[in-house]
N, C-alpha and C positions, 0 to 999 in steps of 0.2 A: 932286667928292665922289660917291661910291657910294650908294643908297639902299636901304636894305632893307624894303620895304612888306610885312607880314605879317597875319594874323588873331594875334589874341591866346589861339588857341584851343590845344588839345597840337598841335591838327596842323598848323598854321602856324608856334608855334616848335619844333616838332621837327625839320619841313621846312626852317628856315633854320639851325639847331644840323647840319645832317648838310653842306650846303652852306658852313658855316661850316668845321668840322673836316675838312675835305674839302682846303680851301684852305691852314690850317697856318697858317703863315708868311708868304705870298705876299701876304693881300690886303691891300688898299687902304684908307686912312681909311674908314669906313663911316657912314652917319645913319640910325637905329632910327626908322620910323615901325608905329606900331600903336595896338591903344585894345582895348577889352572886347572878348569876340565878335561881338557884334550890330553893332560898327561897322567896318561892310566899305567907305564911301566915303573911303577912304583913302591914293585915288592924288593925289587932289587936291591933299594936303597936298607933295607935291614941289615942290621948287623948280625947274621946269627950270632955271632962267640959274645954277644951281649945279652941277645934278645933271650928271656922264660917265656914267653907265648907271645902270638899274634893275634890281633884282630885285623879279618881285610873288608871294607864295604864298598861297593859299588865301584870295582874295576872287576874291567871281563878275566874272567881265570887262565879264558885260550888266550891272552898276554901276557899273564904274568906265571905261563906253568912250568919255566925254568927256576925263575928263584922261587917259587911255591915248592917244587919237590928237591930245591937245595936246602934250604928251612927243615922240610921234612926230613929230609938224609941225616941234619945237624940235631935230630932230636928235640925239634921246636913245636912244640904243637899251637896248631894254626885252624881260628873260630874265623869261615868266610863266608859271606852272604854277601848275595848279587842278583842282578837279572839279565845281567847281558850275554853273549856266547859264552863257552863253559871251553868246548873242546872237549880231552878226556880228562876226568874226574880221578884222582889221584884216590886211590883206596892204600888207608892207613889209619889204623889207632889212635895216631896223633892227628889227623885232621878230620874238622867238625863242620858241617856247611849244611847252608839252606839254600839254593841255589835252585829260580824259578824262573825260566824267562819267557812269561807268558805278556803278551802285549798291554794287559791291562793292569799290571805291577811292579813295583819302585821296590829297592830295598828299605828305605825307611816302613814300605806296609809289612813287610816281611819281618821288619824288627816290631813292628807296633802288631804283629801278631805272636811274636817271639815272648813279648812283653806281657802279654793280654789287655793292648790296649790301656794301659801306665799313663800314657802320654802322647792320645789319639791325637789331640790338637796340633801336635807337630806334626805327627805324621799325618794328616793332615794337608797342613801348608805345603812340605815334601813332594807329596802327590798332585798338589795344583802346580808347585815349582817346575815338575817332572812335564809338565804337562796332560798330564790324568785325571781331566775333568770329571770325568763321568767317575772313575774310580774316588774322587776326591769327593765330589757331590753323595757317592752311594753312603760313603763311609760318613760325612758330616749327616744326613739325616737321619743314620742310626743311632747317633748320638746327640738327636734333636738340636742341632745347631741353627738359628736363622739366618734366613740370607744376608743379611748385614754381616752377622760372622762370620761365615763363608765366604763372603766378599774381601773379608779383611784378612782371612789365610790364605785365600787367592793372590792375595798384594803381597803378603810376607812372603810366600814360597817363590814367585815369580821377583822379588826383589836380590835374594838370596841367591838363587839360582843367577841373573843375570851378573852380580859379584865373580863371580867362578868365572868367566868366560874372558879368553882374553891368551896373546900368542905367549907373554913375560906377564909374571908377577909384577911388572911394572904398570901394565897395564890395566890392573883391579884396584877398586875403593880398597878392601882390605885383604890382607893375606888370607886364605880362607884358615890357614891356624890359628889365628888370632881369631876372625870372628867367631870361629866355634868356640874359643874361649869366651868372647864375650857373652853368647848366647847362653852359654854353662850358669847363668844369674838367674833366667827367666824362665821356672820350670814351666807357667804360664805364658803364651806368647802374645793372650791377649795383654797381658801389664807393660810386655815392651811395644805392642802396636801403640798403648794409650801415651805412654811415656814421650814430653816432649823432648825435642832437640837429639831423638834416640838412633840407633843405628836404621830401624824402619823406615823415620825420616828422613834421614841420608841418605840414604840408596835409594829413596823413593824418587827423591829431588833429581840424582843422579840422574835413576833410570829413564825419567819423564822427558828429563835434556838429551838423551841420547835418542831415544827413542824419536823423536820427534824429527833429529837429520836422518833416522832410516827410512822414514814414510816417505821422503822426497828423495828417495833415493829412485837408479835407473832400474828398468825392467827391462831385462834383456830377452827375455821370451817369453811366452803368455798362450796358453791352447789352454782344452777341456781338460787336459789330461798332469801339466805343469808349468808351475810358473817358476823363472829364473831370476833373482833380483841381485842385483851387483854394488856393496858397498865400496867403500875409497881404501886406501892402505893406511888407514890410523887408529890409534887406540880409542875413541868412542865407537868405530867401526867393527873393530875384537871383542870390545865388551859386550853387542848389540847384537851379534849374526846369530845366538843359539834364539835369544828369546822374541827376536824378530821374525825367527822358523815360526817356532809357539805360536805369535800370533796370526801371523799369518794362515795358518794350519786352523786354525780356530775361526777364522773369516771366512775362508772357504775348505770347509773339511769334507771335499769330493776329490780334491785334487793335491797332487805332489808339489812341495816348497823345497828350491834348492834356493839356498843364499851363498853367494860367494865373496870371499875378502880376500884384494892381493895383498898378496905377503909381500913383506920387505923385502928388497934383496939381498941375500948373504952375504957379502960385502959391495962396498962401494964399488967397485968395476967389475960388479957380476955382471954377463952380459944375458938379453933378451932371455934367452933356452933355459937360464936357470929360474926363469921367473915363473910363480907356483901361486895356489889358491887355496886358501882355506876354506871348506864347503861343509855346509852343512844342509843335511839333507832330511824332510818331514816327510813321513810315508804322508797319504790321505789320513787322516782322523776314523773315517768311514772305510779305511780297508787297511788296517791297521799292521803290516805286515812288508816283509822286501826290503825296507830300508838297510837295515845293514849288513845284507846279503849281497847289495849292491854295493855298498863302499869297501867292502871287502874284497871286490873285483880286484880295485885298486892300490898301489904300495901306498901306505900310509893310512888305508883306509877301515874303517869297523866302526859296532854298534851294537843298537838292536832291532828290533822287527819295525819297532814305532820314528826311530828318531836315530840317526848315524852321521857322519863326515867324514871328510879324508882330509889331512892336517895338512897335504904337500899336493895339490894335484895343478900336474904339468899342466901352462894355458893350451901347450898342441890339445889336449886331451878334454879340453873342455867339453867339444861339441859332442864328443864320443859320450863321455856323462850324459849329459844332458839327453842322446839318445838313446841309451839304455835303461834313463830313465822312466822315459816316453813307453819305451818298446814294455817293459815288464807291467805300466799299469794301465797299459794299454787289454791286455791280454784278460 
């Protein structure tokens, strides 16, 4: 059996939808493993004494370099491409990788150069998803796209993307297995943008109702340097925090965006001390860099240079974030 290990992000299933349509008819029984964005230890979940190869996209490697070199020990060989931290890079026969963690690229650009550009249009949407304007904009007007089409892969990837986000599977429009399967129909993504009643639409509608309780959401702090926005502890609020960074980060791209969402409490008589933040954290746009060098500080915390969180960060610890925020893009 084939494994397909992804993020549940646009740019992990955009990146296995282009490696998918790539193949046709050829491949092999395949098994879906994935979960929300934030849960990137997801190699683990492999069966080796199943699995004939791996595919891994967009989970960082320095998390998953235990079951990556158990795989490799059980004689699996493993095709991974990512951009986020690496750690050390396992050198073996059996493992194949493209792995670039420059601030201005997604895996999905890595596979749509992997590809020669097969099926730029996703990759594409992927890189608007990702938040990589600029890298999204370079790549659509080499392939002479208008701004109206660009407009509309800006909407798909940023729709996509905000699907992914969320603390339980309960809290997404779709599994991200399933959508990647739906998406498996529309080698073109302009035919599913135009198609009524379509997954586009749906998440669009979504998005637009969510989005709309973030903006009146509190602002807990505010300088030159960063802004602190504080949503509520619910599931429009998990689905909301990455692409609420996004834009935020895109309105003012001088300055650092941390968004924060309490977390539930681990059970019903957890008291005060166990209560925790999910943070998500936009380097500046214009200094593209730090972020997940920063979350990293923190237990629960990683990324990459552009865009990182910490899945669990204590409220004592807030202000300390918040200040070494400050402190590094101050410098």
């Amino acid at each position: 059996m084939h494994y397909n290990v992804f993020n549940g992000d646009a740019d992990g299933i955009i990146a296995l939808l282009q490696l998918h349509l790539a193949q046709g008819h050829e491949q092999a029984p395949y098994q879906l493993i994935t979960g929300v964005k934030r849960d990137i230890n997801l190699l683990q979940q492999v069966d080796s004494s199943k699995a004939t190869s791996v595919t891994v996209l967009d989970i960082s490697l320095e998390k998953n370099s235990q079951a990556l070199q158990h795989l490799l020990s059980a004689q699996v060989p493993v095709f991974y491409v990512d951009h986020h931290r690496t750690g050390d890079i396992p050198q073996s026969p059996l493992f194949t990788s493209i792995l670039d963690t420059d601030a201005n690229t997604c895996t999905s650009l890595l596979i749509n150069d992997y590809l020669n550009g097969k099926y730029v249009y996703w990759a594409i949407a992927a890189a608007y998803g990702d938040n990589m304007h600029a890298s999204a904009r370079a790549l659509a007007k080499k392939v002479a796209l208008s701004e109206l089409q660009q407009g509309q892969l800006n909407e798909l990837g940023t729709y996509i993307n905000y699907n992914g986000y969320g603390q339980a599977l309960s809290d997404l429009h779709f599994h991200p297995a399933e959508l990647f399967k739906l998406l498996t129909h529309y080698p073109d993504p302009f035919e599913l943008i135009a198609q009524q009643d379509s997954i586009f639409s749906q998440l669009k509608t979504a998005y637009l109702a969510d989005m709309e309780k973030a903006e009146a959401a509190k602002v807990l702090s505010d300088n030159d340097l960063v802004q602190t926005i504080v949503l509520e502890d619910a599931p429009w609020a998990r689905r909301v925090s990455g692409v609420f960074g996004n834009a935020l980060a895109n309105q003012a791209p001088d300055k650092a965006h941390i968004v924060i969402t309490l977390n539930p409490p681990k059970t019903p008589q957890s008291e005060e001390r166990e209560q925790s933040y999910t943070v998500s954290l936009r380097a500046p746009l214009n200094n593209k860099q730090g972020a997940g060098e920063l979350c990293a500080q923190f237990p629960t915390g990683g990324g990459r240079a552009a865009a990182a969180g910490v899945n669990a960060l204590p409220k004592s610890r807030l202000d300390e974030f918040i200040n070494q925020v400050s402190s590094y893009y101050q410098q």
